[in-house]
matplotlib code that plots the C-alpha trace (Angstrom):
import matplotlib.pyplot as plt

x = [2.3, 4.9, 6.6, 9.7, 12.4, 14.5, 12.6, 13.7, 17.6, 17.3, 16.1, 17.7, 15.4, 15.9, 20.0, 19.6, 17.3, 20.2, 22.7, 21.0, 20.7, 24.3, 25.6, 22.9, 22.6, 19.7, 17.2, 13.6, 12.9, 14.6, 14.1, 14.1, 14.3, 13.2, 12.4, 12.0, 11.5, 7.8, 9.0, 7.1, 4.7, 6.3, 7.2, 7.5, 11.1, 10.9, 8.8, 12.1, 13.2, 9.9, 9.5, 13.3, 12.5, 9.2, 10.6, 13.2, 10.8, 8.8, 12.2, 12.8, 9.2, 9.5, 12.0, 9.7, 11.3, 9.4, 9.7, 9.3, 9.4, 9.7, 9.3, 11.0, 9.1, 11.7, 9.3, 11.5, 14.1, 13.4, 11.4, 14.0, 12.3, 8.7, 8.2, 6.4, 3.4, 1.7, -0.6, -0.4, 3.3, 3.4, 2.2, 4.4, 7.4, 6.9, 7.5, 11.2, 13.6, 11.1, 9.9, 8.5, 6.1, 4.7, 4.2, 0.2, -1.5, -1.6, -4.7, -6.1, -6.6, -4.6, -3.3, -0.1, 2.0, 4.0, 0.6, -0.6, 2.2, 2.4, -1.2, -1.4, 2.0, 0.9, -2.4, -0.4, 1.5, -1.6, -2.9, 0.5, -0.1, 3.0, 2.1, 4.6, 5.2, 5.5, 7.7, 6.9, 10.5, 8.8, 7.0, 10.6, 12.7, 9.7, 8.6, 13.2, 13.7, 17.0, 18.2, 20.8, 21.8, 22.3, 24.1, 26.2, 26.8, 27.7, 30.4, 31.7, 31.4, 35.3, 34.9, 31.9, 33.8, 37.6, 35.0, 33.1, 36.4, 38.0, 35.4, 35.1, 37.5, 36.8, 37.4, 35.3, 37.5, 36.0, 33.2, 31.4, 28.5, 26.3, 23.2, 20.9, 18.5, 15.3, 15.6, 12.9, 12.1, 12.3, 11.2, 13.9, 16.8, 18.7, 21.0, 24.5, 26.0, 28.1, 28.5, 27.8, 29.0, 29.7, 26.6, 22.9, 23.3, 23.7, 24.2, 23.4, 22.6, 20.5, 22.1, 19.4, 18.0, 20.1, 19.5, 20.8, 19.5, 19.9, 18.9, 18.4, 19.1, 17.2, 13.7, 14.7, 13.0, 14.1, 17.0, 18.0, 21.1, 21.7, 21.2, 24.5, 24.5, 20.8, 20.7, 23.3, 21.9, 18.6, 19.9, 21.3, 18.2, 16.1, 18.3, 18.4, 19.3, 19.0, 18.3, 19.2, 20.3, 20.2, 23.0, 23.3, 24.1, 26.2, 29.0, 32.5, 31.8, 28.4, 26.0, 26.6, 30.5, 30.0, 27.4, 29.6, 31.6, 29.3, 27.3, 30.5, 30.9, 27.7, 27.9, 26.6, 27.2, 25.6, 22.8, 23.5, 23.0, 22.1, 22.4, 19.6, 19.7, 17.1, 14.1, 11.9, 9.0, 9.6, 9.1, 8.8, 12.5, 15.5, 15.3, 12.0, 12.1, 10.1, 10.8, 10.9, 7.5, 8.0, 6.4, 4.4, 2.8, 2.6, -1.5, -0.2, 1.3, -1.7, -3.5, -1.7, -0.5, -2.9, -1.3, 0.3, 2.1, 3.0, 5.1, 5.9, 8.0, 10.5, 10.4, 11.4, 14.7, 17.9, 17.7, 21.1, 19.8, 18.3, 14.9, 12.1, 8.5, 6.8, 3.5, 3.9, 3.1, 5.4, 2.7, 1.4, 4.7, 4.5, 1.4, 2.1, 5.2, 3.4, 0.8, 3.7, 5.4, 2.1, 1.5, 5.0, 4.4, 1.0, 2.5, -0.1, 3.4, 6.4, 9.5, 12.8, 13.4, 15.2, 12.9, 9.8, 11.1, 12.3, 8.6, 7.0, 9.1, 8.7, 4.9, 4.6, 6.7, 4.2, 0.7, -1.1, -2.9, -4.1, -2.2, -4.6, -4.7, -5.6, -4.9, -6.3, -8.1, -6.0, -7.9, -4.9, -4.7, -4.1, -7.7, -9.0, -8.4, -10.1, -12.9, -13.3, -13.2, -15.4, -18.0, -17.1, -15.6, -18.4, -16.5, -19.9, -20.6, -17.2, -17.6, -20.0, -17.5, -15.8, -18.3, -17.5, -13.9, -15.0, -15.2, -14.6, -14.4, -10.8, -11.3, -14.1, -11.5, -8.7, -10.8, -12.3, -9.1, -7.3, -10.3, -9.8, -6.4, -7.0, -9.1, -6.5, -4.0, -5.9, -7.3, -4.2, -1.2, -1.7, -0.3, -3.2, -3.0, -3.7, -7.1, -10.3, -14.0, -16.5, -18.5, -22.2, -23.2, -22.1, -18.9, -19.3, -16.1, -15.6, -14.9, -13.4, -15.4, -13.1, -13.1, -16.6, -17.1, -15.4, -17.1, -20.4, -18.8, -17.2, -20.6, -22.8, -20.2, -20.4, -24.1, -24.7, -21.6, -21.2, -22.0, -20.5, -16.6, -15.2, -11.3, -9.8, -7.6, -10.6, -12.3, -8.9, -8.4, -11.4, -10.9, -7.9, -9.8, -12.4, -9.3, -7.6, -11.5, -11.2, -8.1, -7.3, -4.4, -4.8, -3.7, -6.6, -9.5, -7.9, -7.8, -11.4, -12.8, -10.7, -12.2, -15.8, -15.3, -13.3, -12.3, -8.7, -6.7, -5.0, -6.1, -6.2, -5.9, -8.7, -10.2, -10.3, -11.4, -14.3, -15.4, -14.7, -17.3, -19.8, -22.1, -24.6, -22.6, -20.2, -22.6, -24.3, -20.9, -19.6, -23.1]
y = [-39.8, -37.4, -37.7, -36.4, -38.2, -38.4, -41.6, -43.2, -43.6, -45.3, -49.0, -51.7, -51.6, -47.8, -48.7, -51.2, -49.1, -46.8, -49.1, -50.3, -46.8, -46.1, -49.2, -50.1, -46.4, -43.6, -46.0, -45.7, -48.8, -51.9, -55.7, -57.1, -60.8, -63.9, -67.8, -71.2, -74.9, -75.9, -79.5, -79.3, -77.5, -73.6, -73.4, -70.2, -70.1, -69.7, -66.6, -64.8, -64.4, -62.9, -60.7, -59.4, -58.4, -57.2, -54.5, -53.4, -53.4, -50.8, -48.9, -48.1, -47.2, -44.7, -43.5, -42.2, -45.4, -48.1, -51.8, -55.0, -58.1, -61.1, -64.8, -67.1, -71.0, -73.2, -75.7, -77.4, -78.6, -82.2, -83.9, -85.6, -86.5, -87.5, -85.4, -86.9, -85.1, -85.8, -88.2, -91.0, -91.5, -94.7, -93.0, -89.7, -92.1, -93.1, -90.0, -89.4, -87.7, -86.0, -82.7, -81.4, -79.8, -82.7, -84.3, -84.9, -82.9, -86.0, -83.7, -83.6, -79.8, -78.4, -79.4, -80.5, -80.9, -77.5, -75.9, -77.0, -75.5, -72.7, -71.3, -72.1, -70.1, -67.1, -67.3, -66.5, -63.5, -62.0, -61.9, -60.3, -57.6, -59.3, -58.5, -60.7, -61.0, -64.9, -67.2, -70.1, -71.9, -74.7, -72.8, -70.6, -73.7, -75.5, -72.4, -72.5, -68.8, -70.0, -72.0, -69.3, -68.9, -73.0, -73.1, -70.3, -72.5, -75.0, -73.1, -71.9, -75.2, -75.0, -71.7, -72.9, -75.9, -74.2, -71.1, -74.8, -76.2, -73.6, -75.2, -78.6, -81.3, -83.7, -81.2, -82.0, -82.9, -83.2, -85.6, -82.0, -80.5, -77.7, -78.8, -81.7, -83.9, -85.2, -88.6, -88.5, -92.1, -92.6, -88.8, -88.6, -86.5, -89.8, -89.2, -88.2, -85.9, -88.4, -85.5, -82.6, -81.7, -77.4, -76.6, -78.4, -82.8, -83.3, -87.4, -88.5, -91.8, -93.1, -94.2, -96.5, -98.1, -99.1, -96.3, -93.7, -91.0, -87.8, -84.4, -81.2, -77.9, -76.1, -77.9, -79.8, -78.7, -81.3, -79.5, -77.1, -75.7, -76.8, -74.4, -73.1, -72.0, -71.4, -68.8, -66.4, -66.9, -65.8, -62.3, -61.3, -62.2, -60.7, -57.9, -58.7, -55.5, -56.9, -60.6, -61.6, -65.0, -67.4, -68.4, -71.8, -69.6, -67.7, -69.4, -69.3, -72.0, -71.7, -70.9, -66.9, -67.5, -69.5, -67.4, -64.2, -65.1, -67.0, -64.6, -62.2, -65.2, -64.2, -60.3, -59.4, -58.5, -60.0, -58.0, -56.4, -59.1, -59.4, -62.4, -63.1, -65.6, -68.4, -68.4, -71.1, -71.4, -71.3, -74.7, -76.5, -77.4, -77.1, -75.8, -76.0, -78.9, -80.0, -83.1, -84.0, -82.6, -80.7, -77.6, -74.7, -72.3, -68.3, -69.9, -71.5, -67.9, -66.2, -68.2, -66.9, -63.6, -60.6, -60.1, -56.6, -58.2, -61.2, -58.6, -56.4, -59.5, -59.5, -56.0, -55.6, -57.9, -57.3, -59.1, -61.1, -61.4, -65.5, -65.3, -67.7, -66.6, -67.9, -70.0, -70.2, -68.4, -65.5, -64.8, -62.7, -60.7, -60.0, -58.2, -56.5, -55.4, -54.7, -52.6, -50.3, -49.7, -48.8, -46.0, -44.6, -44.6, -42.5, -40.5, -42.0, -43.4, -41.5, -42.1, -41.1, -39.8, -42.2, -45.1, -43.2, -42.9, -46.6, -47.2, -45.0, -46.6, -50.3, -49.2, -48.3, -51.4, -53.5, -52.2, -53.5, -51.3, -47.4, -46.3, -45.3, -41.7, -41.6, -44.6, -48.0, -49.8, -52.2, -54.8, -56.2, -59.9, -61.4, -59.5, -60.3, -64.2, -63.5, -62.1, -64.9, -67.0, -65.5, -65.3, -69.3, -68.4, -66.7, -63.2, -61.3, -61.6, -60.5, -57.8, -56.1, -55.7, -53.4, -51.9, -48.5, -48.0, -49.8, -46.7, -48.0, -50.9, -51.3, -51.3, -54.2, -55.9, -56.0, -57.2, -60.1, -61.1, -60.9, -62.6, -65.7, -66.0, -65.8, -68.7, -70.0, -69.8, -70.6, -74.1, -75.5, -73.2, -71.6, -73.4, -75.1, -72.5, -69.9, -71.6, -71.6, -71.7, -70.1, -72.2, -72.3, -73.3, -72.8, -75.3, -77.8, -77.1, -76.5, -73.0, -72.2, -69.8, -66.6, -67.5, -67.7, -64.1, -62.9, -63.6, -62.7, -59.3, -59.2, -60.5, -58.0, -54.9, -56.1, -56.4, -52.9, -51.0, -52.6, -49.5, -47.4, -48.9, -47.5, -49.5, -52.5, -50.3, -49.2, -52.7, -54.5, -51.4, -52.6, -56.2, -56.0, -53.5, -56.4, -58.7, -56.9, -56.3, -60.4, -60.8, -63.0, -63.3, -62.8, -66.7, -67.8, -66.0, -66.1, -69.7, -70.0, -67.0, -69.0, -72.2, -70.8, -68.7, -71.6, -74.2, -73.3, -72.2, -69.3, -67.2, -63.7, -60.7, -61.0, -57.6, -57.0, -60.5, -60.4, -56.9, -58.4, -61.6, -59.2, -59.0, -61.5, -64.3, -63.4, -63.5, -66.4, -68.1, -66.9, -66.9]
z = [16.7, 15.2, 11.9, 12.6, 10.7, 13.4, 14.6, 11.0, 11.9, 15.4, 14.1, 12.3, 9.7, 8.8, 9.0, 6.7, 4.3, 4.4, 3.5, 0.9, -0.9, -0.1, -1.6, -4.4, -5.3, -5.3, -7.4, -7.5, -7.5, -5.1, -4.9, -1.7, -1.5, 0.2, -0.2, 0.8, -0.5, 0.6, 1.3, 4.3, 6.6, 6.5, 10.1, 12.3, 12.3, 8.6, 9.2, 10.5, 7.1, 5.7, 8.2, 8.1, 4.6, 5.4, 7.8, 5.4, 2.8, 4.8, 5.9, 1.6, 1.8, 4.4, 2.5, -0.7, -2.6, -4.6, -3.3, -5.3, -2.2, -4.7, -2.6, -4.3, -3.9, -4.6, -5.9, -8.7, -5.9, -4.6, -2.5, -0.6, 2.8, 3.8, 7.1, 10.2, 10.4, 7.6, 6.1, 3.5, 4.5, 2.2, -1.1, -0.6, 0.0, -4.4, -5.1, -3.5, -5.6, -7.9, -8.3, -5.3, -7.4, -8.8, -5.6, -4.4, -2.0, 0.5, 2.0, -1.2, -1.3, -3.2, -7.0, -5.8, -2.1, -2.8, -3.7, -0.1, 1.7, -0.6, -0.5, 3.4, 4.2, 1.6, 3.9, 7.3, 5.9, 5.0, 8.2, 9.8, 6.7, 4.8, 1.3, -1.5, -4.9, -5.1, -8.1, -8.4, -9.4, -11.1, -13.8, -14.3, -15.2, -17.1, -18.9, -19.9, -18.4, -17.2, -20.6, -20.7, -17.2, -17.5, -20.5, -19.0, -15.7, -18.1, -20.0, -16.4, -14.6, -13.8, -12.4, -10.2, -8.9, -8.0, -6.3, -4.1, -4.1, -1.8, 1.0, 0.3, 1.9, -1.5, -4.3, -7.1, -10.5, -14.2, -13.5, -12.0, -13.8, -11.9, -13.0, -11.9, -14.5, -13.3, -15.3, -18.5, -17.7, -13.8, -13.1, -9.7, -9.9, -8.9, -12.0, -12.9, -15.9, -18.1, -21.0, -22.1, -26.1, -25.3, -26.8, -26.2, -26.0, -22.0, -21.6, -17.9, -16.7, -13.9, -10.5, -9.9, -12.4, -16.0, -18.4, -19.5, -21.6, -24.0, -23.6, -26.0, -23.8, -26.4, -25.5, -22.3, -18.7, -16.8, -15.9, -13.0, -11.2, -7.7, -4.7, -4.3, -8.1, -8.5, -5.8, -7.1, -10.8, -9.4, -7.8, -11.4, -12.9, -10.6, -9.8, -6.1, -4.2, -0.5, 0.7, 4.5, 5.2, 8.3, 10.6, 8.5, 5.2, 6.8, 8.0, 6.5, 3.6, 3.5, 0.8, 1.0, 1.1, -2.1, -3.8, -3.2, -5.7, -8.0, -8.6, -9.9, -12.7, -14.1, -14.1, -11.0, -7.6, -4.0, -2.6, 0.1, 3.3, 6.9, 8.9, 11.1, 14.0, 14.7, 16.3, 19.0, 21.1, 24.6, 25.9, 22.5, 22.6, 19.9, 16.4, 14.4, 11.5, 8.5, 8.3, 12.2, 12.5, 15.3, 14.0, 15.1, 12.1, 12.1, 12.4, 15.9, 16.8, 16.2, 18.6, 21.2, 20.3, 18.6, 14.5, 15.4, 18.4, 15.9, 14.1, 17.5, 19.1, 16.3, 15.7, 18.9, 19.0, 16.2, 13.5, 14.6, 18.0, 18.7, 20.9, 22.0, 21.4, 24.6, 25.5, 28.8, 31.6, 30.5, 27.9, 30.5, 30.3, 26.3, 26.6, 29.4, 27.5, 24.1, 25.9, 27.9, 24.9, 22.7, 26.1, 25.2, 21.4, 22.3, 25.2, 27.4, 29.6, 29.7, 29.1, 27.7, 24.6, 22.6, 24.7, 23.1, 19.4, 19.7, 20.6, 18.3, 15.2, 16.7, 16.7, 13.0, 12.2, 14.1, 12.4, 10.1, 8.3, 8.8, 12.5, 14.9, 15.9, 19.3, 21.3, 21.6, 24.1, 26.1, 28.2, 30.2, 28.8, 32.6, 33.9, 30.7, 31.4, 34.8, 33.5, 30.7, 33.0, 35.6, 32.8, 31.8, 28.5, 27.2, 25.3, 24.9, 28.8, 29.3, 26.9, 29.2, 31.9, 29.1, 27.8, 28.3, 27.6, 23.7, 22.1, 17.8, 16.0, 16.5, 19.9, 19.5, 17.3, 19.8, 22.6, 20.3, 19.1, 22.8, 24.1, 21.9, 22.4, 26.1, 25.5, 23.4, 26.0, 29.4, 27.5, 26.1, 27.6, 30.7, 34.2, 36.6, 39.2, 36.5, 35.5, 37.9, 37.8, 39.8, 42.0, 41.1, 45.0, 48.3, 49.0, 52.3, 53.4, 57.5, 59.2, 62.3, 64.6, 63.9, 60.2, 59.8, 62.3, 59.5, 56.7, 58.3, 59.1, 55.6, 53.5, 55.6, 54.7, 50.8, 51.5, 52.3, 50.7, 47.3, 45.3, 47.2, 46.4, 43.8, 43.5, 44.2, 46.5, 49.1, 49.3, 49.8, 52.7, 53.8, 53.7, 56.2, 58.5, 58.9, 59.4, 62.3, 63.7, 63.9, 65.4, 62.6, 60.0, 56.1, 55.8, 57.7, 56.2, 52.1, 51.4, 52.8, 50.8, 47.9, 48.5, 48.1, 45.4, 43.1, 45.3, 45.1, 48.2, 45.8, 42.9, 41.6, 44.1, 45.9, 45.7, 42.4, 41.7, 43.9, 42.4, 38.8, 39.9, 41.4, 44.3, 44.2, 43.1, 46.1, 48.4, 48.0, 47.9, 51.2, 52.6]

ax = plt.figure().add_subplot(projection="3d")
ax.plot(x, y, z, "-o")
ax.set_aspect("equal")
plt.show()
């Protein structure tokens, strides 16, 4: 594929790479951003985010320029809601209001529940070649790397609350501190700031319970700043030059609005932002929650879709464009659409020119590793689920039938991973009348006397002229040739070739299908 620049201004990615010099300045180096709270199972709505960054990331990249992608774990915040779908819901209800970090694994894998998300998320982006720099928020604020961004918070808390005031319909007055205090004695952050004497004592009590307690900032880590502080803090410290946000941040009042202007009080400025819009599975049904449980994983994702087209969908949509990813039967349609536009990034299909560079740049957004130089095998995923099928699931049978267009082993790579996500998808996705399997024996099932003339007529031609069709094209010619021979009509004879190939009255086009299933199966089934 050329290299022509040219190909670098035309997607959203490569815009925002430019923007990003332009308004951050020529710098060697840039931080791009991202982060969530693992209070739950990281869903694939999240992944917009990631990914977002991921192609920007690679825009700077393309540009000679060095990238840092920090992901921020916002492990310290707390663990405010047990979600559905997991286990030991009685045990991980004790530890409400603490640290989500010091929660248990209730799996018992992992040293803690935010480990458990954390390592199992970090997982998934390696497989979609999303490479990370993760901080872990907990050990920050423990280890006191903030101690002076909270004392400063502190010394501008009524700066902080006329900048939240501007938004809230109950202004907040004196009894507003921008800090929380996980309580020394009761662990939650169930507390409120009574005092704080300008330099280290913070006084808080606890809500809950009767008690109230003394803290040194000095030597403290039970403190940390709430979100809509913490966040703009962070892109000072971390000197943040891009960091896109969801629709949810971005409204007028939201956490940007705020932060914007936050962040000024400590000496910076906001990276420079893009809203991205939300993202479901077709058929699944409203927005993607943690703590309703109604989740599907970049893992679930994968099932279906190859890792290159993972990255492909979202590549293909603008960032503030809202999209389903399906599981239905318009799967089908996704690769079809993947495959057309990897032909127009190889010049295998043509097209336009701007259609091809759009293709060519989605392309190189979409790979994972080393780009192939000449182009890959495609086994079309719909034959491909015939052929599984045909062979009863069984991917080195199916191989076979392929055998001579799998030329390397990326080629054997692609057709093992689409061949278990056709499985994937035909077992737990796919629509009934999709699904089939070949009869092992002759059906009982009645003929009239034209129908069964011709498939005496037809079985006798496949009998003697198998090897000599070459395309789906000549034997379905030669299909309707035996037809009109007959005097019959293509609605009397296809249900009952159907029927005794997979007891179905419909199914794939018949040619092809009974070329894909081969001769002596056929036979024996019409016989």
């Amino acid at each position: 594929m050329s290299d022509d620049n040219q190909k670098k201004l035309i997607h959203w990615a490569d815009f925002t790479a430019d923007r990003i010099i332009r308004q951050r300045g020529d710098k060697e180096e840039y931080t791009v951003a991202s982060g969530i709270t693992p209070s739950g199972v990281v869903h694939f709505g999240n992944f917009r985010e990631v990914i977002t960054v991921d192609f920007v990331a690679r825009a700077l990249r393309d540009r000679g320029k060095k990238v840092r992608f920090i992901f921020s774990w916002d492990d310290y915040d707390t663990f405010r809601k047990v979600p559905l779908n997991l286990p030991k819901q009685e045990e991980l209800k004790e530890y409400l209001f603490r640290p989500i970090v010091d929660t248990p694994d209730p799996f018992g894998e992992a040293e803690s529940y935010a480990a458990h998300h954390e390592q199992n998320f970090e997982a998934q982006l390696d497989k979609v070649g999303v490479e990370v720099q993760p901080i872990y928020q907990a050990k920050k604020y423990r280890a006191g790397d903030y101690k002076e961004q909270i004392r400063k918070a502190l010394e501008m808390k009524k700066d902080i609350a006329g900048i939240l005031n501007e938004y809230r319909s109950t202004p907040y007055g004196d009894e507003y501190y921008p800090i929380s205090v996980y309580c020394e004695k009761y662990l939650t952050d169930e507390t409120e700031i009574i005092d704080w004497d300008g330099k280290n004592k913070i006084t808080y009590k606890h809500k809950v319970h009767d008690y109230t307690g003394e803290i040194d900032l000095e030597t403290t880590d039970k403190v940390k700043l709430p979100w809509r502080v913490d966040w703009p803090m962070r892109w000072v410290y971390e000197g943040v030059d891009f960091e896109p946000g969801g629709k949810d941040h971005s409204s007028q009042g939201g956490s940007y609005t705020t932060a914007k202007d936050i962040v000024k009080l400590y000496g910076g400025e906001a990276p420079v932002y893009l809203q991205y819009d939300f993202v479901s599975i077709k058929g699944a049904g409203g927005k993607m929650s943690s703590s309703k449980g109604n989740l599907i994983t970049v893992n679930d994702v994968l099932k279906v879709y190859e890792p290159e087209m993972v990255r492909w969908i979202f590549a293909s949509y603008k960032s503030n464009v809202d999209f389903a990813v399906s599981f239905d039967l318009d799967v089908l349609k996704t690769y079809e659409d993947f495959d057309r536009q990897e032909r127009l990034a190889f010049g295998v299909e043509q097209g336009n020119e701007k259609k091809v560079n759009m293709a060519k740049r989605v392309y190189e957004l979409s790979s994972i590793g080393e780009i192939p130089k000449e182009m890959p095998f495609q086994p079309s995923f719909r034959h491909l689920c015939n052929v599984l099928q045909i062979n009863d699931g069984n991917i080195e049978k199916a191989k076979s039938y392929y055998a001579s267009e799998i030329k390397n082993e990326r080629d054997e790579r692609r057709f093992n991973q689409r061949s278990t996500c056709a499985l994937h998808w035909l077992e737990n996705y796919a629509p009934e009348e999709f699904k089939f399997k070949i009869n092992t024996n002759p059906t009982d099932s009645q003929c009239e006397e034209k129908q069964l003339e011709f498939l005496n007529k037809f079985s006798t031609f496949l009998n003697s002229e198998w090897d000599s069709i070459q395309t789906d094209k000549e034997l379905h010619e030669k299909m309707y040739e035996i037809i009109h021979a007959v005097e019959v009509q293509p609605n009397d004879v296809f249900p009952v070739m159907y029927d005794r190939l997979i007891s179905k009255e419909k199914g794939p086009k018949l040619a092809g299908f009974i070329r894909t299933i081969g001769k002596e199966r056929v036979l024996k089934l019409f016989k």
